[in-house]
N, C-alpha and C positions, 0 to 999 in steps of 0.2 A: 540554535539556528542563527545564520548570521543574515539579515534581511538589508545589507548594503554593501553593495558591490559594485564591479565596474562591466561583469562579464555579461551581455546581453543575453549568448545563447545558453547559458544557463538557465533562462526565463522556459527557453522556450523547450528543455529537458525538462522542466516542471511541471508542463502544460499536460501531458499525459499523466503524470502521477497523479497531479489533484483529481484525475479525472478518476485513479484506481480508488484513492481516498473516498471520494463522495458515493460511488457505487458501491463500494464494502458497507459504508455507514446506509443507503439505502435499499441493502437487500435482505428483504426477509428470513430466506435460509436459513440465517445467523442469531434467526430468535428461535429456531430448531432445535431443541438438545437432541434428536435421533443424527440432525447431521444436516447435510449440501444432496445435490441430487449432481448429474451430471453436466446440467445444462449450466448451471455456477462454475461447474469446474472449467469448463470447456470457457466459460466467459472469461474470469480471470485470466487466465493463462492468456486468451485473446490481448487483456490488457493490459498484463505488463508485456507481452510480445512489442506492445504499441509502445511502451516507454524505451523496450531495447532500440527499439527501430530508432528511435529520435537520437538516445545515448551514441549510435554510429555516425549519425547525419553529423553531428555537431563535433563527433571528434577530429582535433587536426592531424590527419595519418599523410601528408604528403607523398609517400610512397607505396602508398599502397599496402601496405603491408600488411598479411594475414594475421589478427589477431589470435586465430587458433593457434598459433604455433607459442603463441605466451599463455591463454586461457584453451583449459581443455577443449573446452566445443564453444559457440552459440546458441543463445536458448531455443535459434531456430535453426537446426543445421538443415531441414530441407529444404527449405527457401532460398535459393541462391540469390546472392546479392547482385540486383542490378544497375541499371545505370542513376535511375530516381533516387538509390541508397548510396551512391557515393558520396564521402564527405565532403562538406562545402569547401571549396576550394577560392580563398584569399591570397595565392603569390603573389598574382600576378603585379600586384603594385603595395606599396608601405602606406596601412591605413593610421590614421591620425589614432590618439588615444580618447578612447572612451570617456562620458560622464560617469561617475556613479549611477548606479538607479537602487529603487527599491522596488523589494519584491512586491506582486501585485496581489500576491494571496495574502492572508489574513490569517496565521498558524496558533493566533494565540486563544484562541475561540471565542471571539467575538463573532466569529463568520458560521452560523450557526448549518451552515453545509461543510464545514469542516472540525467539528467539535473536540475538543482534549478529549482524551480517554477516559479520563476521569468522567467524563458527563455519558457516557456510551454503558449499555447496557444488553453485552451479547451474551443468549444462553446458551453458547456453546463454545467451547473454549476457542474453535480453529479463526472465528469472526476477530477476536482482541489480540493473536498471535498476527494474523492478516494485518491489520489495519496497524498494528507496532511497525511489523516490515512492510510497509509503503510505510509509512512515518518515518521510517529509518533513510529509507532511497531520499525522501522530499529532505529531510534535515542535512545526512550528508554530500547532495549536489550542492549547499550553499556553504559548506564547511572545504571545500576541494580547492587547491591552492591556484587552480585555473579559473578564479575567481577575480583575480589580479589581475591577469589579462580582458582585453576587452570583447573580445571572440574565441569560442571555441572550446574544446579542454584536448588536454593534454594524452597521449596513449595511454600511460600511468595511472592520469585520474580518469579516464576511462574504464580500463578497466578497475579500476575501484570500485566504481557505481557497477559494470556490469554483476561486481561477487555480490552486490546488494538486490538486484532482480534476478540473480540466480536462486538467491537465498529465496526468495518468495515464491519464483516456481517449484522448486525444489518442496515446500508447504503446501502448495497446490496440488502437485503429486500425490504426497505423502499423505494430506490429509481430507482432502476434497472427496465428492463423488459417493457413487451410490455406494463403491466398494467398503468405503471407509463410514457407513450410517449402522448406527445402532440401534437395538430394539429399545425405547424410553416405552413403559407401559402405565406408569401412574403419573399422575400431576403432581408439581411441587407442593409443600404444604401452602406456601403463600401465596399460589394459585388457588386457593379453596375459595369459596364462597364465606362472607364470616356467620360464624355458629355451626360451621357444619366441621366438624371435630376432622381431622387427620388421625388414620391410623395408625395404632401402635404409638400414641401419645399417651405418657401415665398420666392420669386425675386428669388430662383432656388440659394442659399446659398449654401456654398461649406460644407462638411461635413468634421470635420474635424478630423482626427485619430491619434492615439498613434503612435508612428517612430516604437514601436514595431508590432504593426499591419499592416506596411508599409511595413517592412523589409520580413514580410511575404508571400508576394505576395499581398495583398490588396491593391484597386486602390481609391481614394476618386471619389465621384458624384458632378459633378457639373452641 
């Protein structure tokens, strides 16, 4: 991630991700192995809806021009875009060149509402694929060559970022919701109680866990 830049509204295409970021990291669901219910499904998809909304606002399209006719759809094609969603519009006069700034998030996990992955602990696969793609959207808005400018991005880098929250709705679909919940009927062994054996263990062997899965309240079976 490049965390110095000169492009303001690039900041403010962030502002919705971190927001998908810390709501992945604090939704229960995700410690579900059966699955998500619908009402997550329906959320996400709500919030990256919110990061495409801002990806439009900030792009420079001076002419208007129909992004579908380069990218298949929008990830919301019933929403027709109205006058609140058109891009900011800078013509009218030649603005001076931007400072630098830096970014005001904190990616490297010290900011313990955005933690590395490494320190994350989801039992079910679709939470760690999620929170990769938003990590993916938040890393490459600050990799985009309209970086270098001081407003706005470009159609190009534009749609860049948009194959990046398609990719995520596209996860949401595929793997969210009640449709997609499995039946889980026994508890892990490292959810055991200790001394109370796990089935189908020969000579009643101890099971043995990650220090990270210890650290988290998990107890081994023996």
């Amino acid at each position: 991630m490049i965390t110095s830049f000169r492009n303001q509204t690039i900041i403010l295409g962030l502002q919705p991700v971190v927001n998908l970021l810390t709501e992945i990291v604090g939704n229960d669901e995700f410690k579900n192995r059966a699955g998500s219910d619908d009402s997550t499904k329906a959320h996400m998809i709500q919030l990256i809806a919110q990061c495409d909304k801002t990806r439009k606002v900030i792009t420079y399209n001076p002419d208007q021009a129909d992004l579908r006719a380069v990218a298949p759809e929008l990830i919301d094609v019933k929403i027709a875009q109205g006058s609140s969603l058109n891009p900011i519009n800078l013509d009218g006069i030649q603005l001076s060149s931007g400072p630098e700034i830096e970014v005001p998030y904190k990616f490297d996990g010290s900011d313990p509402n955005i933690p590395l992955f490494q320190d994350l602990a989801f039992r079910n696969g679709i939470g760690g694929i999620l929170y990769g793609a938003a990590s993916a959207i938040a890393v490459n808005y600050t990799r985009l060559e309209s970086r270098n400018r001081s407003y706005m991005l470009t159609v190009n880098d534009s749609l860049r970022m948009y194959s990046y929250m398609q990719t995520f709705r596209d996860l949401c679909d595929q793997f969210l919701g009640k449709s997609n919940q499995v039946d889980i009927a026994q508890p892990l062994a490292t959810d055991e109680p200790v001394n109370n054996a796990a089935p189908n263990r020969a000579n009643e062997t101890s099971v043995v866990i990650s220090n990270s899965m210890t650290s988290s309240g998990s107890q081994v079976a023996k």
